[in-house]
C-alpha atoms as one frame of an Amber mdcrd trajectory, in Angstrom:
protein
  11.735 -21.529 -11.062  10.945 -24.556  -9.025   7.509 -25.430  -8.391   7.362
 -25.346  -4.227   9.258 -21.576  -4.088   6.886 -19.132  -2.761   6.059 -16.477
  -5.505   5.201 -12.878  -4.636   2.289 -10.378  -5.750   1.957  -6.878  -5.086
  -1.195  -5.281  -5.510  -0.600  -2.259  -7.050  -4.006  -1.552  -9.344  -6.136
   1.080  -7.027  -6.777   4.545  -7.793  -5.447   6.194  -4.351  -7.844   8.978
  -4.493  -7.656  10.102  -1.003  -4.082  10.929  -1.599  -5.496  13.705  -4.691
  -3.975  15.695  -6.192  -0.619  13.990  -5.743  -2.457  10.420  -6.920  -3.145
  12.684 -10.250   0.343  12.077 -11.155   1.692   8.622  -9.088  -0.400   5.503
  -8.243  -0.224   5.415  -4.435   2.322   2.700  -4.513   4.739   4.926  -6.347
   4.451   7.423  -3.694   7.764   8.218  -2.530   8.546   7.098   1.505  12.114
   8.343   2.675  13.662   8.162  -0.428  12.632   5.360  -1.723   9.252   4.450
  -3.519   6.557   2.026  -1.120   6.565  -0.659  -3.721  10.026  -0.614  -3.885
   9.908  -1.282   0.178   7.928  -3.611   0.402   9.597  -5.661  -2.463  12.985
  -5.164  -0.513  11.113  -6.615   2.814   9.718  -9.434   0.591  13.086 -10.012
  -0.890  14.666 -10.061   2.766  12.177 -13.142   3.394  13.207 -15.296   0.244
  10.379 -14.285  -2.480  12.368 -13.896  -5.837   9.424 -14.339  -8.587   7.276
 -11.040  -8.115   4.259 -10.530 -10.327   2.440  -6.697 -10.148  -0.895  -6.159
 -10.943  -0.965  -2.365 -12.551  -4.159  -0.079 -13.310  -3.953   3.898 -12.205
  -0.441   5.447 -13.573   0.757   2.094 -14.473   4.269   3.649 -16.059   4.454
   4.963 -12.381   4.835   1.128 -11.222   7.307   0.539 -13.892   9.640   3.521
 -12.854   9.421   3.101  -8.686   9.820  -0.751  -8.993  13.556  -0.136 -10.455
  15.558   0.052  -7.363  14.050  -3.467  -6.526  15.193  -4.790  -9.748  18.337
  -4.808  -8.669  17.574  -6.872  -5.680  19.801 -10.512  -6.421  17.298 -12.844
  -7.991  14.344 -11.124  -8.170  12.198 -11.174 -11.482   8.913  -9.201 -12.020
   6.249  -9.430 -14.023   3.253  -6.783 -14.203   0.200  -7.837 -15.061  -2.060
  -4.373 -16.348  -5.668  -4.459 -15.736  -7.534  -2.277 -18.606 -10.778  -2.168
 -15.879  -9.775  -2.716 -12.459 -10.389  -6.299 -10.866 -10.245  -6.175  -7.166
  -8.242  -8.492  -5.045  -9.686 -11.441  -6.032  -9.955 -10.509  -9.250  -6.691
 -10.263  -9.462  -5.659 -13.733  -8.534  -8.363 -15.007 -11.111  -6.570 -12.877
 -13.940  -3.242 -14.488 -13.033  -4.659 -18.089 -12.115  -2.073 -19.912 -14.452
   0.727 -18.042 -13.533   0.360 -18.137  -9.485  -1.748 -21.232  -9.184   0.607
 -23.713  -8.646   2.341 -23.381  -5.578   2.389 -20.731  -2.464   1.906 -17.325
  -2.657   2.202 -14.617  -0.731   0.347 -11.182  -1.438   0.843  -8.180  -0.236
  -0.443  -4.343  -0.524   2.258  -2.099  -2.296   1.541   0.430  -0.408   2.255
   0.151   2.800   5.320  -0.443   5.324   5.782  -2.564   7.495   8.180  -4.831
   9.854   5.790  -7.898   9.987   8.176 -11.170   9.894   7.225 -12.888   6.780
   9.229 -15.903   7.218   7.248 -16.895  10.784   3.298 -15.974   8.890   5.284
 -18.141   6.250   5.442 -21.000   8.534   2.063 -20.599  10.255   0.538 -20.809
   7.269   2.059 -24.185   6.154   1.328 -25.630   9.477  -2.318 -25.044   9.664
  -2.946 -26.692   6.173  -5.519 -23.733   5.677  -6.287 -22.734   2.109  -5.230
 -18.762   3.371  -3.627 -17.267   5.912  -4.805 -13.485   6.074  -2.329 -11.888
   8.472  -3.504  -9.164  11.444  -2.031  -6.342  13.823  -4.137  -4.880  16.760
  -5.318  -1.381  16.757  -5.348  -0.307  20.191  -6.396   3.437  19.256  -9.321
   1.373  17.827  -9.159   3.829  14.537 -11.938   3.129  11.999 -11.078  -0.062
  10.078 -13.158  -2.925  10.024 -11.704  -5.626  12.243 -11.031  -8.977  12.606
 -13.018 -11.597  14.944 -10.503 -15.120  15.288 -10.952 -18.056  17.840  -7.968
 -18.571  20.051  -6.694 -21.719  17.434  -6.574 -18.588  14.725  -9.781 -19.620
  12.821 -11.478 -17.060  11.507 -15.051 -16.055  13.457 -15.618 -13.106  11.086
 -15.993  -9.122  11.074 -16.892  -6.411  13.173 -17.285  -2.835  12.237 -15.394
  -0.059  14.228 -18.350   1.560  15.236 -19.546  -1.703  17.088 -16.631  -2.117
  18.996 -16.881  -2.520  22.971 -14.683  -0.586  25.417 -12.657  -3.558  26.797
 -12.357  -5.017  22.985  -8.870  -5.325  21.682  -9.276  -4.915  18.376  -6.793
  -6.658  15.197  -7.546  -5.188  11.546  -6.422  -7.132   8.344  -3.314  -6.007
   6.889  -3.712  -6.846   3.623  -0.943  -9.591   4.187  -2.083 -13.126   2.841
  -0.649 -16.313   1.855  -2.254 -18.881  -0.315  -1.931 -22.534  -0.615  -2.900
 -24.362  -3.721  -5.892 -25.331  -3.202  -7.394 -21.601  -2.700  -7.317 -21.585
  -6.361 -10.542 -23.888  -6.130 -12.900 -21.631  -4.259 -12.189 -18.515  -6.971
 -15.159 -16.896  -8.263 -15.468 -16.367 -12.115 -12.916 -14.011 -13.996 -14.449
 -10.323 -13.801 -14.319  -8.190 -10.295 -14.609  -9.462  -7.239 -13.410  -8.887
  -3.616 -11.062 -12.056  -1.303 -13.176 -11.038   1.856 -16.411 -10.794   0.102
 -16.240 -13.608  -2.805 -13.527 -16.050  -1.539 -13.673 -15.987   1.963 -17.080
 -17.149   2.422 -16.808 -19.944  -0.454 -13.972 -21.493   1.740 -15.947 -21.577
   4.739 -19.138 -22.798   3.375 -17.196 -25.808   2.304 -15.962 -26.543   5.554
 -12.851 -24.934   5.704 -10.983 -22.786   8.072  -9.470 -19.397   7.301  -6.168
 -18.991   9.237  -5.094 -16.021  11.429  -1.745 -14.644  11.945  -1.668 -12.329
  14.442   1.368 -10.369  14.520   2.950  -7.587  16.776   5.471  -5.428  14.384
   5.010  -2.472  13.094   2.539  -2.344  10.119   1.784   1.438   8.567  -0.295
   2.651   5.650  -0.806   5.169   3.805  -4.443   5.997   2.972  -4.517   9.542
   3.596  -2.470  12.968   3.020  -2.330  13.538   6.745  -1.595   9.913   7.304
   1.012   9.759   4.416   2.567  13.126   5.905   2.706  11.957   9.395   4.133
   8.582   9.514   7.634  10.264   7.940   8.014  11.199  11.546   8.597  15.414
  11.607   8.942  15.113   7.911  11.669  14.412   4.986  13.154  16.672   2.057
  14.740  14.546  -1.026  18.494  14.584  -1.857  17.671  15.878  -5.107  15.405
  18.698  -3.776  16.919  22.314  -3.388  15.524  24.541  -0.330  16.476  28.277
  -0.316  18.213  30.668   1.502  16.132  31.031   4.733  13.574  28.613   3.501
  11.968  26.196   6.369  10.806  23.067   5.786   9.113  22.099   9.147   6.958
  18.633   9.411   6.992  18.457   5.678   7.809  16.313   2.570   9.421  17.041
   0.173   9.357  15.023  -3.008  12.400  14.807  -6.143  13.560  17.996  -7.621
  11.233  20.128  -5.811  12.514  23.878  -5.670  11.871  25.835  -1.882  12.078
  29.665  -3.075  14.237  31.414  -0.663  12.649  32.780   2.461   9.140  29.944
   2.186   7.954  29.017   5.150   6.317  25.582   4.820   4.455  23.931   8.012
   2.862  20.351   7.432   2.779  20.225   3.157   3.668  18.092   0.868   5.687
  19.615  -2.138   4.951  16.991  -5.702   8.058  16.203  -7.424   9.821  19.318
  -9.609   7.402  21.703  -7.652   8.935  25.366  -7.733   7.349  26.992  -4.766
   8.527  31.108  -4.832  10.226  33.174  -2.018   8.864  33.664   0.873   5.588
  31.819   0.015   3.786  30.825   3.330   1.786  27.606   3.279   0.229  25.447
   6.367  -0.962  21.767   5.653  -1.352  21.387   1.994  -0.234  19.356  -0.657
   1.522  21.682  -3.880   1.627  20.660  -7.182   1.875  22.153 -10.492  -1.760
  22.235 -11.480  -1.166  21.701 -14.713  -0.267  18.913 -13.966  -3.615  17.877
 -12.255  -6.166  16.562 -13.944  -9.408  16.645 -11.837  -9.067  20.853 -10.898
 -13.074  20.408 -10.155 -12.142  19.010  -6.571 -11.708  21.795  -3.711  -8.157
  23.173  -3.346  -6.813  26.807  -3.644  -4.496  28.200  -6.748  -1.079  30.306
  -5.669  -0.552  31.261  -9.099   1.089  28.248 -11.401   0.538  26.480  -8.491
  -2.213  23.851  -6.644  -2.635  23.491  -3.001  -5.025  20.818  -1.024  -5.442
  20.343   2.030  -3.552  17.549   3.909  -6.356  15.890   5.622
């Protein structure tokens, strides 16, 4: 590998538990997205921008990342490496744990679980022309949703944060993607190994030394996935697996439909979310929930209802 080609890392280490019960059995990343798993996306959309040299930081379900990174193993070139965390680092953590591995050239980091059309190649660029230590890549949020967003002078310096709540009405708002590429010398302002947090830990470390945080601001679609309802939704009227069999009669309307999933002839299904190898019987009626085989859940503490063998949450 030469030393100035841009490696890759996907963060792939958090627990997803907004996405329970279904995060029981797949770290988030792993969750399936038309067909294919998001980790395996967003490696693809990587790929499609010249990284070759992935390394995967793993923690929840880490034989989860193994298995839904295999499609992009095939991808010509690419190489990964995944890097388990026993207890969970954060995102700067992270880094620190793979310091000698990524610390030598450019690197660009992104969530794995999220998709998105954001042109890598141009934040690429920007990056290398402002000589910043990080570029931390934005979209707007015009329906001003609740994320936490991001203040930048017109030059693309970073002014700081502003919480949703705080917002004005003529504000136009840009939230952090998640998206960031590191030069170098970012390796300098790292806190010690353990936890710690990029925005929190980093961030201000760079600045106090007199250095400027860069902001891309870009305009194509960027999408994740931190809810059930959210997860549901942005398959756009829904999505049923190749390998999944529906039933005689059986509708399928607005919902998901994960690998080897069984529809019982007759089921109506409105909104859900079927788990992988879920048999759901004849004419079974369901509305906005996630079904799984609770034996296959771990945390049954957490408020859902039981249809016989089977779990159902509500998609919210």
């Amino acid at each position: 590998m030469s030393a100035h080609r841009t490696k890759g890392f996907l963060l792939a280490a958090g627990f997803g538990t907004r996405l329970w019960p279904l995060s029981d059995v797949r770290a988030k990343p792993a969750f399936p997205f038309r067909g294919k798993a998001l980790i395996a996306h967003v490696a693809a959309h990587m790929h499609a921008h010249g990284i070759r040299d992935f390394w995967v930081n793993t923690h929840h379900l880490p034989t989860s990342i193994d298995v839904a990174l295999q499609p992009a193993r095939a991808l010509p070139g690419a190489s990964f490496t995944l890097a388990h965390e026993p207890e969970i680092l954060g995102t700067s953590g992270a880094i620190v744990n793979l310091r000698d591995a990524l610390g030598d050239g450019e690197v660009l980091i992104m969530n794995a679980k999220v998709v998105t059309q954001i042109d890598l190649s141009a934040v690429m660029a920007a990056h290398r022309a402002s000589e910043a230590p990080v570029t931390m890549v934005c979209v707007p949020n015009p329906k001003k949703e609740r994320f936490t967003h991001v203040a930048f002078a017109k030059d693309g310096t970073l002014e700081g944060f502003v919480s949703g709540d705080k917002l004005g009405p003529v504000d136009k708002p840009y939230v952090f993607t998640g998206i960031q590429v590191l030069s170098p010398s970012f390796f300098d302002f790292l806190p010690p190994p353990g936890f710690s947090d990029t925005i929190k830990d980093v961030y201000p470390r760079i600045q106090s030394a007199g250095r400027r945080i860069h902001v891309f601001a870009a305009n194509e679609s960027w999408n994740e996935f931190s809810t059930l309802a959210r997860y549901r939704d942005l398959h756009d009227g829904g999505f049923v697996d190749a390998s999944a069999t529906i039933g005689k009669g059986a509708r399928t309307d607005g919902s998901v439909v994960w690998e080897r999933a069984q529809i019982g002839d007759g089921a109506m299904l409105k909104g859900c979310i079927v788990a992988d190898g879920t048999v759901v019987p004849p004419r079974t009626t369901l509305e906005n929930v996630a079904i799984i085989d609770a034996a296959r859940v771990k945390n049954l503490e957490k408020a859902a209802t039981r249809l016989g063998p089977l779990l159902c949450a509500p998609v919210a």
